[in-house]
C-alpha positions in Angstrom: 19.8 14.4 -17.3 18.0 16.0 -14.5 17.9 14.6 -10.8 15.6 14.8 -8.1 16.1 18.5 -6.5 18.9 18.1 -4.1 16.7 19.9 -0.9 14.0 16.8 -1.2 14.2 13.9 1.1 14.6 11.5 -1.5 17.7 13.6 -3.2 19.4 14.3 0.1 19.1 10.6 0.9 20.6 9.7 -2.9 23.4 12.0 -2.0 24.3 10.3 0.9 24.2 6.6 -0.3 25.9 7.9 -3.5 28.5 9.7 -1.2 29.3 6.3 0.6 30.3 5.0 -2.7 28.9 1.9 -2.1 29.7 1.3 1.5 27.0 0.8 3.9 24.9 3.2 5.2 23.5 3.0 8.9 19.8 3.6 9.1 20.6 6.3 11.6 22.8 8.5 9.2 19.9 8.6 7.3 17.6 9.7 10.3 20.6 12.5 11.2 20.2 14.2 7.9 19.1 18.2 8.2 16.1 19.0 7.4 15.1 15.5 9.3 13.8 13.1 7.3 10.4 12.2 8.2 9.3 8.9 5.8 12.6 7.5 5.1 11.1 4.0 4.0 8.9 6.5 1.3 11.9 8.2 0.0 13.6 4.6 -0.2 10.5 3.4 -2.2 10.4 6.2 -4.4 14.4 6.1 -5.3 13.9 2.3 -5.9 10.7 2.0 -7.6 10.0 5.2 -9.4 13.9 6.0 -10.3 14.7 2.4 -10.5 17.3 2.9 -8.5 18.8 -0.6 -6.9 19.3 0.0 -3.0 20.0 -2.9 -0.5 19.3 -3.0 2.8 20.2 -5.1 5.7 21.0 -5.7 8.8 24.0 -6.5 11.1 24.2 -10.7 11.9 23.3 -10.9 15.2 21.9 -7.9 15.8 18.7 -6.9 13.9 18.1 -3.2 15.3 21.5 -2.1 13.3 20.1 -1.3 9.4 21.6 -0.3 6.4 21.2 0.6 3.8 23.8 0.9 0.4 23.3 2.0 -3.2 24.6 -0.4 -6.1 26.7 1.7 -8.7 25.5 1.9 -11.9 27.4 3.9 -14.9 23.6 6.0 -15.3 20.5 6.7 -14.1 18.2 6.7 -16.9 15.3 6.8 -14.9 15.7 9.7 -12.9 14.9 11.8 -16.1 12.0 13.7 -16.2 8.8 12.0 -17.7 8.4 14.0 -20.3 12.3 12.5 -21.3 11.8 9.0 -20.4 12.3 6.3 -23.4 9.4 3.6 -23.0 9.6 0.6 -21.4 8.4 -2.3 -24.0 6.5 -5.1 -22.3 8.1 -8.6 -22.3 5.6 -11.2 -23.8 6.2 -14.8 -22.9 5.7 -17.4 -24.7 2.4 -19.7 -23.7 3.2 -21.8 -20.7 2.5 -25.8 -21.0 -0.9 -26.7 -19.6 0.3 -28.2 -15.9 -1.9 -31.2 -14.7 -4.9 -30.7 -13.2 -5.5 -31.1 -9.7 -9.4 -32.5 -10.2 -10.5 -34.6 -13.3 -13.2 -33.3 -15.5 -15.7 -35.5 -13.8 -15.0 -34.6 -10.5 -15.3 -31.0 -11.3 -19.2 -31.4 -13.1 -22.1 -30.4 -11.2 -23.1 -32.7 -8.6 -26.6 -32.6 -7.5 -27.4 -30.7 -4.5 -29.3 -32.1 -1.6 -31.5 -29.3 -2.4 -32.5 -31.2 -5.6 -32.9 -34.8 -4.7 -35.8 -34.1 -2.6 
């Protein structure tokens, strides 16, 4: 399995959250990292929604200007393969919902005449 190149802002970031081994991670030891890292809410993005990576993030009670951030363990990372090795993902069908009640009744929501034509 291939990961994202270690030098990229969203691989130093993984190896940093994967380093706390699930601890917490202050938003600025994520700012401190070398190279600097310039869009770390992007990099966060991409980790979570293109590698499916699960990453909370929160704040300290009390004092909302202290953010974290932690990565929740997982025995594998299937989606950090490359796309050309990436098993498809089968779309969930759902069964027909029960028709809710309406809001309007049928009469209420035929045509009424415009002022336009009674004149």
């Amino acid at each position: 399995m291939r990961r994202r190149r270690p030098d990229s802002q969203e691989g130093r970031i993984l190896s940093l959250l994967e380093s706390a081994q699930g601890r917490k991670v202050p938003l600025p030891a994520i700012l401190d990292l070398r190279p600097r890292i310039s869009q770390y809410s992007r990099a966060i993005h991409t980790l979570r929604h293109k590698h499916g990576l699960h990453i909370e993030n929160g704040t300290e009670p009390g004092r909302p200007d202290h953010t974290w951030f932690r990565l929740i363990e997982r025995t594998h990372y299937p989606t950090l393969l490359d796309s050309a090795d990436r098993q498809t993902v089968h779309e969930v069908k759902r069964a027909p919902s029960v028709s809710a009640p309406m809001l309007f009744s049928e009469a209420e929501l035929q045509g009424t005449a415009r002022w336009e034509d009674v004149g």
